[in-house]
N, C-alpha and C positions, 0 to 999 in steps of 0.2 A: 361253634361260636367261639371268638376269641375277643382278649378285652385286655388293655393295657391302660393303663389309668396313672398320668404325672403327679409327680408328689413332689413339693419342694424341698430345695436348702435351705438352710440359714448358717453363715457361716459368722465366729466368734473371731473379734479382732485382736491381735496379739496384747497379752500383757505386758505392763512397761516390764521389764528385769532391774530397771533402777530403783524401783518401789520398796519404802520397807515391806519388809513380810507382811504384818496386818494392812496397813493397805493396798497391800496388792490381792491379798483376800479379797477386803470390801468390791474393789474392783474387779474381780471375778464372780462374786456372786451378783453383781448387779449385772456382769455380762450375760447371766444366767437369763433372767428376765428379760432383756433385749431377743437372746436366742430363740427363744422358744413364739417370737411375736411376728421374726424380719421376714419370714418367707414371702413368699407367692406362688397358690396354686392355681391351676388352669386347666380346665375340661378340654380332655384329648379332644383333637381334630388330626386331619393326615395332613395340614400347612405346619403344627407345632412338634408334629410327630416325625417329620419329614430330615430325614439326615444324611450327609453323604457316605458312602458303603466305609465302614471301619477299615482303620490303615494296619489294625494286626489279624483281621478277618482270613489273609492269606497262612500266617505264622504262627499264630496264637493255638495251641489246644485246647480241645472242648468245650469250644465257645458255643455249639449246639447241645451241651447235655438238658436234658427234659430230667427235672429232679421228679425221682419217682417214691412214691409209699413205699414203705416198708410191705406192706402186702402184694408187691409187684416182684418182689425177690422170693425163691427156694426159702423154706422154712431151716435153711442148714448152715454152717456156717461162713459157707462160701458164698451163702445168699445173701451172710449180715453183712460181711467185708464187704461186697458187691453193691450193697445199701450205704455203707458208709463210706465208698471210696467216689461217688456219684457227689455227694457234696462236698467233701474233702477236693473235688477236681473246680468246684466252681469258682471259691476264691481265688486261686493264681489264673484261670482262665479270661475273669475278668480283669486283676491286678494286668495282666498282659494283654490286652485292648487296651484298658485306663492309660498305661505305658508308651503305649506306639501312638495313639494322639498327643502324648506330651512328647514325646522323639518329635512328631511333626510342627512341631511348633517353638522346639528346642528346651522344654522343661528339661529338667533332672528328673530319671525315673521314679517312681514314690518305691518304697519298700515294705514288707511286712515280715515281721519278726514274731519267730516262735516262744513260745516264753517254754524252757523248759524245769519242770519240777514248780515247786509254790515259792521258793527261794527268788526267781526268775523277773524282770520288772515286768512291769503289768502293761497289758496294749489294750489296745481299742477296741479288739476284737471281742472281750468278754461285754462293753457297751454295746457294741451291734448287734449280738447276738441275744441279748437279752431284750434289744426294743425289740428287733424281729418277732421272737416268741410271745412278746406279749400283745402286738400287734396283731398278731394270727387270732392270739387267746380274743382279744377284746374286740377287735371289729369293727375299729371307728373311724377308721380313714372312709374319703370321701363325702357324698354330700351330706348337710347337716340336716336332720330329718326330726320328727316331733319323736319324742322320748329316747333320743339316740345322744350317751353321755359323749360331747364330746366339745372341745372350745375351739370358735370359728376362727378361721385364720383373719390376722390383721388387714388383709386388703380383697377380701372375699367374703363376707358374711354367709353367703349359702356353703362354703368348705370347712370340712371339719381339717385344724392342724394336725397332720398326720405326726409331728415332732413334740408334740406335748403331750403325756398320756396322762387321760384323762382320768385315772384314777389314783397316780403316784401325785402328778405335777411335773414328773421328771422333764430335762431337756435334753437335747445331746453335749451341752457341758456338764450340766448335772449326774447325768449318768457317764461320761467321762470319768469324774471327779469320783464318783461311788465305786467307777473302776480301776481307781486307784493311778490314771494320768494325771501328771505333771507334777507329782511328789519331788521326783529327782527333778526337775525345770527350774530353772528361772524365772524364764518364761513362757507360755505356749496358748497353741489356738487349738480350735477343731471345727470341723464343718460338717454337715451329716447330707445325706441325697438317700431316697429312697425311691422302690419302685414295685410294684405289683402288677400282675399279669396272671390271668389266664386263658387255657386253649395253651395247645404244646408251644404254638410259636411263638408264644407271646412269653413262656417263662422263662429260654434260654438265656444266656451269661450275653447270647449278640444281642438279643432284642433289647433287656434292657440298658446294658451301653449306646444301642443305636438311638434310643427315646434319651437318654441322659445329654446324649452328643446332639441333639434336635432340640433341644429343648436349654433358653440362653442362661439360666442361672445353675444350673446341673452345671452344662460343660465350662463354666466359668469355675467351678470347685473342681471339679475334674483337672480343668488347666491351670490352676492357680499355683505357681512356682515357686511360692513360699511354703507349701505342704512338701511335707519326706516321707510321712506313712501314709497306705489305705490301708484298712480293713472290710470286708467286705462276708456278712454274713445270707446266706438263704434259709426259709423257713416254706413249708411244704403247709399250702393254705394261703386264702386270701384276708390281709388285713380291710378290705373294702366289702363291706356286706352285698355291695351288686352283684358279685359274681354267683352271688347264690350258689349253687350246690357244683358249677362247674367244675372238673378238675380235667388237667391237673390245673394246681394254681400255688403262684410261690409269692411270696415276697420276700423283697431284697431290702436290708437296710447296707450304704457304704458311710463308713464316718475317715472322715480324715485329720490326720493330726502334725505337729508340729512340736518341737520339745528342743530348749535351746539352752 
């Protein structure tokens, strides 16, 4: 049995760079509150699920990796490296799908930047990677069900907002901001897309690009040619309780960013 389940974007509008400093705060924390409200989510069907075969499907490396347990590796240390080199392949594998649909349509590639040492500026990567994790932890994507903490999306009352967690408040500007983007900015946006899957075929780097690319407010963040960065985290575990005990099962959060 396999199960891929769409999750929206919401993406944040740029801020002026004209603005004084405190009110370009006020106006970014009030983008805060907008973000976390604009989505819209929608129960898979194969019409919404439906995409044409990815343009880096031929080019792109380890767009099939199936992220696996830590207990599917050698207890050695060539089992841990072999554990940690399986996610460490996902991000550029997706960054390079993301990339050859914006080549087809003539974006500028996005890029992702390593931050090296704590000296280093800060990316988006440690926001994605932190909703992912807590995503896994809490459970609350999908439908809104009786005693399931979670706040329904603005144009869906049976969906729980997969971008608001239900026990911080955070949003993906809020956790941007906590991750330390757009200090060095003027000004800047960000946009988040998320996606879960389980069953093998449903967790790879193509499925959820192919459902991101099928699906019209994803591939609109996707192609949106005012973004320069993706970051793009995997977490081993389903942030949706339907999948119940299936594995494997990953979710994906990508945010994307801007800084001008």
């Amino acid at each position: 049995m396999s199960h891929r389940s769409p999750i929206c974007h919401s993406r944040q509008p740029l801020t002026d760079g004209a603005m004084s400093r405190p009110r370009r705060a006020a106006a970014v924390m009030a983008g805060a509150l907008l973000l976390g409200l604009a989505g819209v989510v929608s129960q898979g069907s194969p019409a919404a699920a439906a995409a044409d075969p990815l343009k880096g499907a031929g080019t792109c490396a380890n767009i099939d990796t199936v992220y696996r347990p830590r207990t599917a590796f050698p207890a050695t240390s060539q089992g841990l490296a072999a554990y940690m080199k399986q996610r460490l392949a996902i991000e550029p594998a997706v960054l390079c799908l993301v990339n050859a649909e914006r080549a087809a349509v003539g974006a500028s590639p996005l890029k992702r930047y390593l931050t090296l040492g704590k000296g280093g500026p800060p990316t988006l990567g440690t926001a994605a990677a932190g909703h992912a994790a807590e995503a896994v932890r809490l459970r609350w994507w999908g439908a809104v069900a009786p005693g399931k903490n979670c706040r329904p999306t603005k144009h869906d009352a049976t969906q729980c907002d997969p971008h608001v967690n239900p026990e911080t408040g955070s949003t993906p500007l809020s956790r941007a901001q906590a991750a330390g983007y757009g200090r060095r900015c003027t000004s800047y946006s960000v946009a988040e897309n998320a996606y879960v899957g389980w069953g093998a075929a449903q967790v790879t780097p193509r499925a959820a690009v192919t459902w991101w690319m099928g699906s019209k407010p994803h591939r609109e963040a996707i192609l949106n040619p005012s973004f320069a960065e993706l970051y793009t985290r995997a977490a081993l575990g389903s942030a949706d309780p339907a999948a119940g005990s299936t594995t494997p099962a990953v979710t994906y959060v990508q945010m994307f960013g801007r800084c001008v």
